[in-house]
C-alpha positions as CSV (number, residue, x, y, z in Angstrom):
1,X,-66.5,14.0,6.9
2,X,-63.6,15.4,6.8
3,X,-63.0,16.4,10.3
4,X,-61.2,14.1,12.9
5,X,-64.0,14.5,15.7
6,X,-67.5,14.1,15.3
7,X,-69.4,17.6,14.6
8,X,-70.6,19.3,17.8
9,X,-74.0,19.1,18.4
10,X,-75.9,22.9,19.3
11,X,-78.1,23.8,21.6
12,X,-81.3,25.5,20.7
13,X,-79.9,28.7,21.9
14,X,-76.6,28.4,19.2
15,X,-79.3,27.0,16.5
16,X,-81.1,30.5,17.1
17,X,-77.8,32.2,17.3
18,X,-76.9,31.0,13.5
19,X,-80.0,31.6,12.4
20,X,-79.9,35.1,13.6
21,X,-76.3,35.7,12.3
22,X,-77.4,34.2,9.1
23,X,-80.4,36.9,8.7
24,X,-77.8,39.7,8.7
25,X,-76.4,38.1,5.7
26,X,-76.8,38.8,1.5
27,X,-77.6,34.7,1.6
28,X,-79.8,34.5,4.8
29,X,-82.8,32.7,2.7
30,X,-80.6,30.2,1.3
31,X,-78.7,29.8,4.7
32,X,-81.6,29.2,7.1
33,X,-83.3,26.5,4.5
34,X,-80.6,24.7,4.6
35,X,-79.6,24.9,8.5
36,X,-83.5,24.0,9.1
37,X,-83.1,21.4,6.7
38,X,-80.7,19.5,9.1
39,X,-81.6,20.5,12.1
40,X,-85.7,19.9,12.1
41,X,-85.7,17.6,9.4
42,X,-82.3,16.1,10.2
43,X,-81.4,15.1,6.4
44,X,-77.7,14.9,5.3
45,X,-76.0,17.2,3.2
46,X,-76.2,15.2,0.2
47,X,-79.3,14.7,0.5
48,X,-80.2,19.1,0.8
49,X,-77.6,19.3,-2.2
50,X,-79.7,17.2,-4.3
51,X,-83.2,17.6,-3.5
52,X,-85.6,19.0,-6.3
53,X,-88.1,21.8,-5.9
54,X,-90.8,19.1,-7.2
55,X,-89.8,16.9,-4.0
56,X,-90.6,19.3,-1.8
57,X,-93.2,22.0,-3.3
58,X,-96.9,20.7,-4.2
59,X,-98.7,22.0,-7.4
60,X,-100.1,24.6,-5.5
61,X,-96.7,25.9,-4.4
62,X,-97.0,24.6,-0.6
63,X,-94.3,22.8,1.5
64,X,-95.3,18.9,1.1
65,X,-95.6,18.2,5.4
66,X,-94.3,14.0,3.8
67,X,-91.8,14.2,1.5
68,X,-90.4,10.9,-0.6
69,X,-86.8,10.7,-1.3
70,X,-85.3,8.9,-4.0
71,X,-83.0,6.0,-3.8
72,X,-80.9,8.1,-6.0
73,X,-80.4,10.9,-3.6
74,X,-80.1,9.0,-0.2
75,X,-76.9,7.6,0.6
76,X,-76.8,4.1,0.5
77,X,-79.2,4.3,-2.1
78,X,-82.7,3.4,0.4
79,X,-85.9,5.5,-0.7
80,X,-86.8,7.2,2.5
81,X,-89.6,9.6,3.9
82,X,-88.7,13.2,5.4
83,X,-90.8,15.3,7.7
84,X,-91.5,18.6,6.7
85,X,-93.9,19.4,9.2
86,X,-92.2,21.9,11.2
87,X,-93.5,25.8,11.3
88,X,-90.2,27.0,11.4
89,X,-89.0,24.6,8.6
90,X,-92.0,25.8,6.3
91,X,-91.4,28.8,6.7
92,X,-87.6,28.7,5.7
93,X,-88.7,26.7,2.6
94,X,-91.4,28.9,1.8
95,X,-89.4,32.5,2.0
96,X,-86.4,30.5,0.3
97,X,-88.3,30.0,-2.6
98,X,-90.2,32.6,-2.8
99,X,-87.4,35.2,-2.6
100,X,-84.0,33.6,-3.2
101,X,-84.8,30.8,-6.0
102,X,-84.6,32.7,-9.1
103,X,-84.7,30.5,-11.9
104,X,-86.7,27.7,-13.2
105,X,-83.8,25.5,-15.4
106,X,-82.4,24.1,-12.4
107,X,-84.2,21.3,-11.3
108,X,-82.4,21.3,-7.6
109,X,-84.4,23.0,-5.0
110,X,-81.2,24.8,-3.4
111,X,-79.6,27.2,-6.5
112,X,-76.5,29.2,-6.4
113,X,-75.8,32.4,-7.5
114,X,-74.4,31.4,-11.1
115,X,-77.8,29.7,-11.2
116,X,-76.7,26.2,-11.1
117,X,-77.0,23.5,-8.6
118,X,-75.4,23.2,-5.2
119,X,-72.7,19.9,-4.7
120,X,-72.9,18.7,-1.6
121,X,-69.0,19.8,-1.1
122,X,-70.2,23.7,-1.6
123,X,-72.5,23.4,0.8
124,X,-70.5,22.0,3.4
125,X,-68.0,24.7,2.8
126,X,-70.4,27.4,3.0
127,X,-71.9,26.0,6.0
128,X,-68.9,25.5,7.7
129,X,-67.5,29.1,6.6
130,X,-69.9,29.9,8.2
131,X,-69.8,28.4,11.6
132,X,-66.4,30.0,11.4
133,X,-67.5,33.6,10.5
134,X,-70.3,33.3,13.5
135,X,-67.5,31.6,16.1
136,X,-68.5,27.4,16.6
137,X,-65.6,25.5,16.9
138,X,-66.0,21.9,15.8
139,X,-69.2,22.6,13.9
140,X,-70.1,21.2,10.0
141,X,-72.7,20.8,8.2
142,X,-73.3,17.4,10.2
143,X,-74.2,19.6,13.7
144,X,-77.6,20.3,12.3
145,X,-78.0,16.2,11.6
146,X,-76.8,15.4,15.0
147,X,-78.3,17.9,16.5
148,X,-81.8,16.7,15.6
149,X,-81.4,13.0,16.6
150,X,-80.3,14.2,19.8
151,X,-83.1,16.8,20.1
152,X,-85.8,13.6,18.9
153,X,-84.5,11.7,21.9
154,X,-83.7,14.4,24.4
155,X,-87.5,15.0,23.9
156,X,-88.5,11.2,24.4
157,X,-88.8,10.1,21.3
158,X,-87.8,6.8,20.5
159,X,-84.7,5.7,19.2
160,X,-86.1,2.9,16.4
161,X,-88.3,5.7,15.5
162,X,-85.3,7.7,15.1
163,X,-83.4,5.1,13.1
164,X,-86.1,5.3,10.8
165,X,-86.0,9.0,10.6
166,X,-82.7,9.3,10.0
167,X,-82.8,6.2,7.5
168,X,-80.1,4.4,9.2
169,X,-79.7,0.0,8.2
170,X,-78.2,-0.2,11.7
171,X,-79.4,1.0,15.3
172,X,-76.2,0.7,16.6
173,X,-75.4,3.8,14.0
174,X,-78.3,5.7,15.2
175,X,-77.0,5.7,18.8
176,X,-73.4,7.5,17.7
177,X,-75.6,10.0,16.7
178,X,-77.4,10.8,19.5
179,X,-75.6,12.8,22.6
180,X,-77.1,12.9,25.9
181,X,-78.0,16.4,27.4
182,X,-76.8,16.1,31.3
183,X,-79.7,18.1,32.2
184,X,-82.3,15.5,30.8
185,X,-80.6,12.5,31.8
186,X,-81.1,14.0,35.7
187,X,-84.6,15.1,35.0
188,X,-85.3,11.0,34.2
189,X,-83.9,9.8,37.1
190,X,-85.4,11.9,39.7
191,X,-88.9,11.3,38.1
192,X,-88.5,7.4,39.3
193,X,-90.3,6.2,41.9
């Protein structure tokens, strides 16, 4: 990442906030995929930039809830499993497709205008043009990634679950990602006996 700092994580009410500044746009489809893509499915840019419609749509042209990911698109080069069990997620995928993905020559599930595949260097631009445009400071493309590991254990989950989610070799590396929301933290301690 190209930024000194690690990306900010958001808050459910800035997620909503750039998804609702991203509806008012001529890309909104294409915008909110990939912002739900990272943020409930917490998958790296490189990994959105290279994912194929076939990964992720069924034969009957469903969103696949389990979704295998290729050594050749993970970094580090690990096969992996995504969830795409999310509503919200589903339904970003679903409208993307159906309205925004024009052509059929391009094997990559996220298409650009010119009809040729995102890199994941476009996308991290456009994303973070867009953070500009909509006023986050210190957000990437990254915020949606961190902002789901710390929503997974914000909301109890557990971090060697997590690990596994986001298809870390280390736990140690998983924990970096993860920042602690002050309001949780004192809703645990005053639940102890």
């Amino acid at each position: 990442m190209a930024h000194a700092g690690k990306a900010r994580v958001l808050t459910k009410a800035q997620f909503d906030h750039f998804m609702a500044e991203s509806a008012k746009t001529h890309q909104a489809e294409l915008l909110q995929c990939v912002a739900c893509l990272g943020y409930y499915a917490g998958l790296r840019v490189g990994t959105i930039a290279q994912l194929a419609l076939n990964d992720v749509i069924d034969y009957d042209g469903k969103v696949k809830e389990v979704v295998h990911l290729s050594g050749d698109i993970m970094k580090g080069g690990k096969q992996s499993v995504a969830y795409f069990s999310h509503p919200r997620l589903i339904s970003a995928i679903t409208t993307y497709v159906r309205n925004s993905r024009k052509t059929k020559k391009v094997a990559n599930l996220l298409v650009t205008r010119k009809n040729t595949a995102y890199t994941p260097k476009s996308l991290s631009a456009l994303i973070e043009k867009k953070f500009k445009d909509y006023g986050f400071a210190g957000c990437s493309m990254h915020s949606f990634r961190r902002s789901f590991a710390s929503q997974v254990i914000n909301k109890g989950g557990d971090i060697t679950l997590l690990r596994s989610l986001m298809n870390h070799s280390s736990i140690t590396t998983t924990a970096i990602y993860v920042e602690n929301d002050p309001i949780a933290l004192q809703r645990m301690v005053n639940t102890l006996d």
